[in-house]
Steps between C-alpha positions, in 0.01 A plus 500: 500500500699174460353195348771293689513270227837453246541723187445251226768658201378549152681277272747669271384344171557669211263751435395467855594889558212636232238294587502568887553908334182463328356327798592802773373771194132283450499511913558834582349642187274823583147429502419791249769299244366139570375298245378120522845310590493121333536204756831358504578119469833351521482162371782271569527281178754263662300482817738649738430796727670755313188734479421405908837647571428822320144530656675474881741724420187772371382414870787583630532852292138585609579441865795712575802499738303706748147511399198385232531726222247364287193330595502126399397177531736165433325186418678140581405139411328461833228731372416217200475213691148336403489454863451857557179667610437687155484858628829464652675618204286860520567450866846515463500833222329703715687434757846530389345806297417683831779418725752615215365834432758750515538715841278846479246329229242383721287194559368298215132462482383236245135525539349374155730197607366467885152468355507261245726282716196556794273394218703201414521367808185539636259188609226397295209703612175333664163641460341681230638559228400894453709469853763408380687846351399642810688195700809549307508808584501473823773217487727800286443750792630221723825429290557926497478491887800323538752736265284814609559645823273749472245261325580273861455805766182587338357142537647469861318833591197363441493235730387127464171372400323177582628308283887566613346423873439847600439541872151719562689884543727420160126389337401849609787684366523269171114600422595864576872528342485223224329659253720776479835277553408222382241489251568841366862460430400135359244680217777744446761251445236302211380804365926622417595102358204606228665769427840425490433152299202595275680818357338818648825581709726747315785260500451370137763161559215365742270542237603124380238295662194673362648411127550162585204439672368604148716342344406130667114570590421739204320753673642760784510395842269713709622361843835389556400277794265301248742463228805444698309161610403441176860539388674297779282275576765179540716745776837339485412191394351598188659552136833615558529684204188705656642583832833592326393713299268662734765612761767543240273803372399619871883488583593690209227788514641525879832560411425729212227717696818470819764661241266810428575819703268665744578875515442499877701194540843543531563113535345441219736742281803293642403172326694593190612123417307225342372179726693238383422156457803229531409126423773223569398224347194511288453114424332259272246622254191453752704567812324795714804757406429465129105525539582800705738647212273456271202693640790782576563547186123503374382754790819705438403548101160548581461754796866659314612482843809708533592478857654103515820366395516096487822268431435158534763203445511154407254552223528226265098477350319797521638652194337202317132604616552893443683688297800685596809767414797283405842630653801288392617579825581710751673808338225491221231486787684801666441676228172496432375549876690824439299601197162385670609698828601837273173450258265284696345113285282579200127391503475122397871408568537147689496510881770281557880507406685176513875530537735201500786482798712227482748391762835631429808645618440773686828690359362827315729807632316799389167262692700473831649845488106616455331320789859599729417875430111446543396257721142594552222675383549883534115641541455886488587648803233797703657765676206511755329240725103444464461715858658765353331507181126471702683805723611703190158422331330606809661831507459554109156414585469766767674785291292419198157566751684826567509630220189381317321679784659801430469468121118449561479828787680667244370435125120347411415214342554454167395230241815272602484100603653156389585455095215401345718339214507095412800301457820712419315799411541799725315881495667716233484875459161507420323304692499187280690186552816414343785268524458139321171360448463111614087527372351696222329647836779631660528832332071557559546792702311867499609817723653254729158264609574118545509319166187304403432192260365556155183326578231756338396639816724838430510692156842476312613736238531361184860546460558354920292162395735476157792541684371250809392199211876563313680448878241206559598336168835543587484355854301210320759452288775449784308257642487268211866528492501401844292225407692359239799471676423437818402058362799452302666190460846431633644485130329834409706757370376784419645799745325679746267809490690841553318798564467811360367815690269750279614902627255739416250733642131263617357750628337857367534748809339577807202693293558275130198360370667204450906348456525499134723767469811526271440197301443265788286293443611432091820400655368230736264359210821474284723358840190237570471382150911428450476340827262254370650435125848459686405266713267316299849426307701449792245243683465317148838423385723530820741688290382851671518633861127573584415847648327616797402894542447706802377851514635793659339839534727773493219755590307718274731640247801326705473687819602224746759331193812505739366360768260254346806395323720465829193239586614333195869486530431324895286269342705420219750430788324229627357348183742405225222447282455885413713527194422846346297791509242640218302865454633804588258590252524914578792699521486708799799578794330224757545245211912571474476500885352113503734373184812647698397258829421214244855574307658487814298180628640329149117428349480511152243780362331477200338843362089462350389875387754696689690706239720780667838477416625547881342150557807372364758673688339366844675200528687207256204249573219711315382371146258742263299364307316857402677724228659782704353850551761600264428282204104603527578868527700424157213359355225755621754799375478323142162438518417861584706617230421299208175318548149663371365505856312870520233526255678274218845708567792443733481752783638875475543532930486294771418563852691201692294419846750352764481439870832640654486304810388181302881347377327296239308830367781716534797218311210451212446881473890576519577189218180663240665870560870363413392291212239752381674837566475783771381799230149328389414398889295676723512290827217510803606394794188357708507277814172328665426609872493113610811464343749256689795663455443876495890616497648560154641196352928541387544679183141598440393633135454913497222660444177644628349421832129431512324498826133289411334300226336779428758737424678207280190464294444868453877558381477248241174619371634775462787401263299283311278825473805709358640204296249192408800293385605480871550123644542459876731260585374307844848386714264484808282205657244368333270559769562834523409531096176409589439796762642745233299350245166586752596873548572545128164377424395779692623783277503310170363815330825651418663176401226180366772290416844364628767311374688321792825256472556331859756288657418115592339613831202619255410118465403505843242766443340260238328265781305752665138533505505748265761531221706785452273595149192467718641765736574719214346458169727689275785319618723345271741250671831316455661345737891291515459137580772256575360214260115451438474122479230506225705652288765282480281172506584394167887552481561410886398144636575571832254775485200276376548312779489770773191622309356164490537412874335822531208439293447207688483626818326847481319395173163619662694808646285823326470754842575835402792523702698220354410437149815682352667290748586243204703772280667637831836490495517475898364123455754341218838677690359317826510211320790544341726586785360190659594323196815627523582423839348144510767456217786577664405276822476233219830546343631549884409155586595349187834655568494297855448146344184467615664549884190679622647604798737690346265717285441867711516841446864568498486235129258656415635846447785363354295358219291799476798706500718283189217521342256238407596180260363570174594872546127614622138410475252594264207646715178613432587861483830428301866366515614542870867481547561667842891352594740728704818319378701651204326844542159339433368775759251225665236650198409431178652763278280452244189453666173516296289827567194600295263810526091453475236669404200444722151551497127364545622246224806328667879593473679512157846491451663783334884437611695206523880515545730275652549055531223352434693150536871434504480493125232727428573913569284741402754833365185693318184666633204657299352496096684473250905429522428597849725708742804326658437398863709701759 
C-alpha cells in the first residue's frame, strides 16, 4: 500500500553507503543467523540534525515505493513532550509496529504488552485487600475485550447482568449463559497471563518477569495478579524508571516470541525482517526518549533479544551514563554492523554504539551512486502467498494421512517415536545419542530409553560415572570462563574465549558395559586438565586466549563420525568461536570420513592417540601428535629381535595377530612385517564378530585367517608348544587381547607361559577390571607407549606439571579400573595436543595485535601450519613439532616412543628412543652401549 507521505532521501555523506549496507544486512538477517544487534546512536556533536536526516531517510527505506517492507515504528519529538500521557510513547510503537507489518505476515499480537499496560492503568482497587488480585483481574479481562474479538463475542453472548441494567429475560439468560461466556472465558484468560508471565509457557523470552520478580521481592512470585500490584503499584504516575522498564521488557518478549515461527503458520514464516525501532530526536539527558533508550538497551542485553533493531538520533548524553562502541564515523560504524550481522555481539560487549554525524556536504559519488541504484530495503522475496501455503500444507497434510495408514495396514508397530536425545545430540547407529553434548547429561542414553540425571536413583557403570564427572568438570569449567568474562571492564584486554570441540567415541555400544572404550576416557582426563592449566594462565596474565571445550560423540568406535562431524561443521558456521578440532583418537575408515568434511570445512585438527599413517593423507589441516604406525612397527621389529623378552632371550618366531578389517591393526602389522622381515613371521589374521567395519581394510597384511578366539588361542599354543622361544606380537585392539587372553586360560596346559609385545591400543586393556596378567597368569607383557609421563618427570618440566595437575585432581583415584590411568599414555597426548593447539591460538592472536576479532580458524591454521615460534613445544610425552611447511609432514619426525613391561607391580620402561626435548634425543636403547634406535 501507499503511505501517501514524501520519500525523505538518505543523505549522501561519506560513508553513508556502508552504514545503511550494514543496516539492510542486520534487518533482513535470517533468524537462524541472528545474533544480539547493538542500538545505534547518532550523536550530532555540533548540534545539527545530521543524524535526524539519516534516521528519516531509514523510514523512508523501510516503507517502500509501493508497500511496508519491514515492520517499524518512527518516533518524533511530539512523543517526548513532558506534556504527554506517559504510555503514549508504547502507544505509539505498537502501533506503528502493527500497521507497518509487511503484506502476507499477519497481525501483530503484543500480549505480554496488553497486560501490563491493563495493569498499569487500572484504578486503585476498593475493598479487601485479598480482593484485590482478583479485581485486577477482572479490570485485565476488560482491557483484552476491546483488542479481542473473540474475547468481545464471548462476553456479548452471555448477556447483561444486573449490574450493566439487565432487563428480567437477559437476567435469565446471563445466570444461564454467563458462566460459560463470561466467567469461564474470564478464569481462562487469568489462569493463561500466569502462565505466560510466571514462566511455565514454553516460550522461554516471556520467562523475564518471574526472574525479576525474584530479582526485586527475593522470592518467586506464585500469582502474577498479586505481584503485578505489588510491582506497579504507582500505575503511571509512579517511578518512571519502574514503568519503563516494565513495558520495555513486555514489549521486547512480544516482539521476540512474534519473530519465532509456528510450523502451522504460514504468516508467521513470512516475518523474515527485524522490527525496527526509529527515534528522531532523543533529547536531553532526562527527556522521555533517553529514559526509554536506556531501558532498550538494558532489556535488549538481558533477555539477548535478537528480533529488534533501534537507531536513535540527536544523542548527545547517553553515552556519558553507559558505556558504548565508539565508531569514528560512519564508514567505521558500517563496518562493524557488518561483522556483528555476519558473527552476531559477543557476551558482555556494550549495548550501545555511538557514532558521530556531522553536517557536511553531501558530495560523496560512490554514496550517491549507492542509494541511486538501491533506494530501499530489498527483503527476501516468497514465491507463494500464505493461502497457498495453508492449501499446499493442507494437501501435504492429507497425503501424509494416506500413506501412514497404509504404512500401519501394511507393517506393525515397531519400537519407533520422537528422538529421545538432549540438545544437539541425535540417535546414532546404536541406539545411543550422539552429536555435541551441551551437558555432561546429554550423551546418558541406553538401547535408546530417554536420558536420565545422575541422581543415584539408577546404577552407573563405573567407567559411564568416570566419563559423566570428566564431561561435568569440563562443562564446569566453561562456565567459569563464561564467568570471567562476561564483568569485564571497558579497558580489559584480554581476548575472548574460542572453543574447541573434543571428537571421539562417548559412548560404548548398544550392549557395552560402559563408554570407556579405546582410550576414552584417559583422553578426556588429559583434555579437562590442559583446559584448566591453560586457562588458569590465560585468565591470570591476559597474555593467553582462554579455552572453552565441547564434546562430540562420534559413536562407539566412530560409527556416526561423518555425520556427527557435519553437525559440527553447521555449527562452526554459525559460531566463529569454534577454532579447531581435537581426538580422532582411533584410526578406523569413519574417522578419515569425518577429517575429510572437517578438511573441507577449513577446521584445524589436532591428532591425541590416533597413529595410522593414512591420518595424514586425509586432509592439509590434520596435526599428529602420536608417532606413526610406521615408526612403532620399527621399534617393535627391533625390540623383537634384540631384546631378552622370552625367557631371558630375544624371541626365535613370532606369530603377528592383526585385524584385517581394522586399518590401524592392519598399517601396525604391515610396518612390524617390513621392518622385521617376511621369512621369521607367521601372521593370523582374526577379526571380532561386532566388528565395525567387517570388509578388508586396503593393502591388508597376508597370512592365515582365523575364524574365533578360540581357534587364535589354540594356534598359538600350539607354536609356543613346538617352539617355547615363540613371542606373539598383538597388532589388534586391546580389548580384543583381553578375550584371547580368557580362552587361552582355558587350555594353558600345553603352553603356562606367554610372552606378548602389543601396540599402544594394549594400554587400553590396562583399565579394566581385571588386568591382562589376571586373565592369564603366565603372561608376560610389553606393550609400545607414546611417552609415559613418569618416566620423563625428571628431565621434562612440562611433564611434572601434567603429572602434577593430575595428582591433584584424581589424587584419591585407586578404583581398579583407573589406577594405571596415571602412566597411560592416552591421558598426557590429550593433554598435549591441547597444549599444542591452545599454543597456536596464542601465537594466532599475538600475530593479530591483540585485534581479537581478527583471531579465527583460517589464522589459526596458518600458524599451526608455519610451524610454531620457538620451533615446537616440549610436552609431557616429548618434543612435539607437528608443522606442514618445508616438508615438516604436520608430525613430529622424531617423536618419542618407548616399550613397557607391565605387570601386578606397575609399568617399567625398557625402550626409549626418540626427542625427549628439543635438545635432548634419545639415539640408544637397552644395557650396556645399548642398540641404536631405529
Amino acid at each position: 500500500m501507499s503511505t501517501g507521505e514524501p520519500q525523505a532521501r538518505i543523505p549522501a555523506y561519506p560513508g553513508v553507503e556502508r552504514f545503511v549496507d550494514a543496516f539492510d544486512k542486520l534487518v533482513v538477517r535470517p533468524r537462524r543467523g541472528r545474533g544480539r544487534a547493538p542500538v545505534v546512536l547518532l550523536s550530532e556533536p555540533d548540534g545539527g540534525r545530521a543524524g535526524c536526516r539519516i534516521v528519516a531517510g531509514l523510514r523512508s527505506r523501510l516503507t517502500g515505493r509501493h508497500g511496508r517492507l519491514a515492520p517499524h515504528a518512527y518516533l518524533t519529538e511530539a512523543v517526548g513532550d513532558p506534556a504527554v500521557a506517559p504510555l503514549e510513547l508504547y502507544e505509539q510503537i505498537a502501533y506503528q509496529l502493527g500497521e507497518s507489518m509487511p503484506h502476507g505476515s499477519g497481525r501483530l499480537h503484543l500480549p505480554s504488552y496488553r497486560l501490563l499496560r491493563a495493569v498499569v492503568t487500572a484504578p486503585a482497587a476498593g475493598g479487601l485487600m485479598e480482593r484485590r488480585p482478583k479485581e485486577l483481574r477482572d479490570h485485565c479481562y476488560a482491557q483484552h475485550r476491546e483488542v479481542s474479538g473473540l474475547a468481545h463475542g464471548l462476553w456479548w453472548l452471555g448477556g447483561r447482568d444486573q449490574a450493566n441494567g439487565g432487563t428480567l429475560l437477559e437476567l435469565l439468560w446471563n445466570f444461564v449463559a454467563g458462566p460459560l461466556f463470561q466467567r469461564l472465558p474470564r478464569a481462562l484468560y487469568g489462569r493463561r497471563a500466569n502462565r505466560r508471565m510466571l514462566g511455565r509457557a514454553r516460550s522461554g523470552t516471556r520467562r523475564w518477569y518471574a526472574e525479576w520478580v525474584r530479582q526485586q521481592q527475593g522470592t518467586p512470585p506464585a500469582d502474577f495478579f498479586r505481584s503485578a500490584l505489588d510491582l506497579v503499584g504507582g500505575g503511571p504516575d509512579g517511578d518512571p524508571e519502574q514503568l519503563d522498564r516494565i513495558l520495555v521488557h513486555a514489549l521486547l518478549a512480544d516482539l521476540e516470541a512474534a519473530s519465532r515461527r509456528r510450523w502451522y503458520d504460514p504468516w508467521r514464516r513470512r516475518r523474515v525482517s527485524r522490527f525496527v525501532l526509529l527515534v528522531e530526536e532523543a533529547g536531553p539527558a532526562e527527556s522521555r526518549v533517553q529514559r526509554f533508550l536506556r531501558e532498550l538497551r538494558s532489556a535488549m542485553e538481558d533477555l539477548q533479544c535478537t528480533s529488534v533493531l533501534a537507531v536513535a538520533a540527536g544523542v548527545r548524553t547517553l553515552a556519558s551514563r553507559i558505556p558504548d562502541i565508539e565508531a569514528p564515523g560512519l564508514a567505521a560504524a558500517g563496518a562493524e554492523l557488518e561483522h556483528i550481522a555476519q558473527h552476531g555481539t559477543p557476551p558482555g560487549r556494550p549495548s550501545g554504539m555511538v557514532v558521530p554525524v556531522a553536517e557536511g556536504p553531501e558530495d560523496d559519488q560512490a554514496a550517491t551512486y549507492w542509494l541511486g541504484r538501491w533506494p530501499t530495503l530489498a527483503p527476501p522475496a516468497h514465491r507463494w502467498g500464505p493461502g497457498a501455503e495453508v492449501a499446499a500444507a493442507l494437501g501435504a497434510a492429507l497425503l501424509a494421512l494416506v500413506v501412514t495408514a497404509g504404512l500401519v495396514a501394511g507393517v506393525p508397530f515397531g519400537r519407533g517415536g520422537p528422538d529421545p536425545c538432549l540438545g544437539s545430540t541425535f540417535l546414532g547407529t546404536d541406539g545411543q545419542c550422539v552429536g555435541v553434548a551441551e551437558r555432561a547429561e546429554s550423551f546418558d542414553m541406553k538401547d535408546g530409553e530417554r536420558p536420565v540425571p545422575d541422581d543415584g536413583k539408577r546404577p552407573l557403570p563405573d567407567g559411564e560415572r568416570a566419563v559423566r564427572d570428566v564431561l561435568q568438570r569440563i562443562e564446569r569449567q566453561n562456565k567459569a570462563v563464561e564467568r570471567e568474562l562476561a564483568g569485564r571492564a571497558p579497558g580489559d584486554i584480554r581476548p575472548e574465549a574460542r572453543t574447541v570441540v573434543y571428537f571421539g567415541p562417548l559412548s560404548g555400544g548398544k550392549d557395552a558395559d560402559d563408554p570407556v572404550r579405546g582410550g576414552t576416557l584417559a583422553e578426556l582426563r588429559g583434555l579437562a586438565l590442559a583446559q584448566s592449566f591453560v586457562n588458569a594462565q590465560a585468565l591470570g596474565s591476559g597474555e593467553r586466549v582462554p579455552l572453552r571445550v565441547l564434546a562430540a560423540n562420534a559413536g562407539d568406535r566412530f560409527q556416526d563420525a561423518r555425520e556427527v562431524a557435519h553437525r559440527i561443521v553447521e555449527l562452526a558456521a554459525r559460531d566463529r568461536s569454534i577454532v579447531g578440532v581435537l581426538g580422532f583418537g582411533q584410526s578406523r575408515r569413519r574417522t578419515y570420513e569425518a577429517m575429510r568434511v572437517f578438511d573441507e570445512a577449513g577446521l584445524p585438527m589436532v591428532g591425541t592417540s590416533g597413529t595410522s599413517d593414512e591420518l595424514l593423507a586425509q586432509g592439509e589441516h590434520y596435526y599428529q601428535t602420536a608417532p606413526t604406525n610406521s615408526r612403532a612397527g620399527e621399534v617393535m621389529a627391533a625390540f623383537v629381535r634384540y631384546a631378552p623378552m622370552v625367557a631371558g632371550r630375544p624371541a626365535k618366531g613370532v606369530r603377528l595377530v592383526a585385524d584385517p578389517s581394522d586399518v590401524y591393526s592392519a598399517g601396525l602389522a604391515a610396518a612390524f612385517r617390513a621392518a622385521y622381515g617376511e621369512e621369521r613371521t607367521t601372521t593370523l589374521l582374526y577379526t571380532p564378530a561386532d566388528a565395525p567395519e567387517p570388509s578388508t581394510a586396503p593393502g591388508p597384511p597376508a597370512g592365515t585367517p582365523v575364524a574365533t578366539l578360540a581357534d587364535l588361542a589354540r594356534e598359538v599354543c600350539r607354536a609356543v608348544a613346538e617352539e617355547p622361544g615363540t613371542a606373539v606380537v598383538w597388532a589388534g585392539r586391546g580389548s580384543d587381547l583381553q578375550l584371547f587372553l580368557g580362552e587361552l586360560a582355558r587350555g594353558a596346559r600345553t603352553c603356562p607361559k606367554l610372552s606378548v609385545l602389543g601396540g599402544d591400543d594394549v594400554t587400553n586393556a590396562l583399565t579394566e577390571e581385571r588386568r591382562p596378567w589376571e586373565l592369564f597368569p603366565g603372561l608376560d607383557l610389553y606393550y609400545v607407549s607414546h611417552g609415559r609421563a613418569p618416566a620423563l618427570s625428571r628431565e621434562s618440566g612440562e611433564a611434572a606439571a601434567f603429572l602434577a595437575a593430575y595428582d591433584r585432581t584424581y589424587a584419591k583415584d585407586h578404583g581398579a579400573r583407573t589406577g594405571d590411568m596415571r602412566q597411560d599414555a592416552h591421558v598426557a597426548l590429550a593433554w598435549d595436543a591441547m597444549r599444542y593447539l591452545a599454543e597456536g591460538v596464542d601465537q594466532a592472536w599475538r600475530g593479530t595485535g591483540g585485534r581479537d576479532d581478527r583471531l579465527d580458524r583460517r589464522l589459526l591454521q596458518a600458524v599451526l601450519y608455519q610451524g610454531l615460534g620457538g620451533g615446537g613445544l616440549d610436552g609431557a610425552t616429548g618434543w612435539i613439532d607437528a608443522h606442514g611447511a618445508a616438508g615438516g609432514g604436520r608430525l613430529t619426525g622424531r617423536k618419542l616412543i618407548a616399550v613397557e613391561r607391565g605387570g601386578p607391580a606397575g609399568a617399567r620402561t625398557v625402550l626409549l628412543c626418540g626427542a625427549v626435548a628439543r635438545d635432548d634425543v634419545r639415539e640408544r636403547w637397552g644395557s650396556g652401549p645399548g642398540r641404536p634406535c631405529p
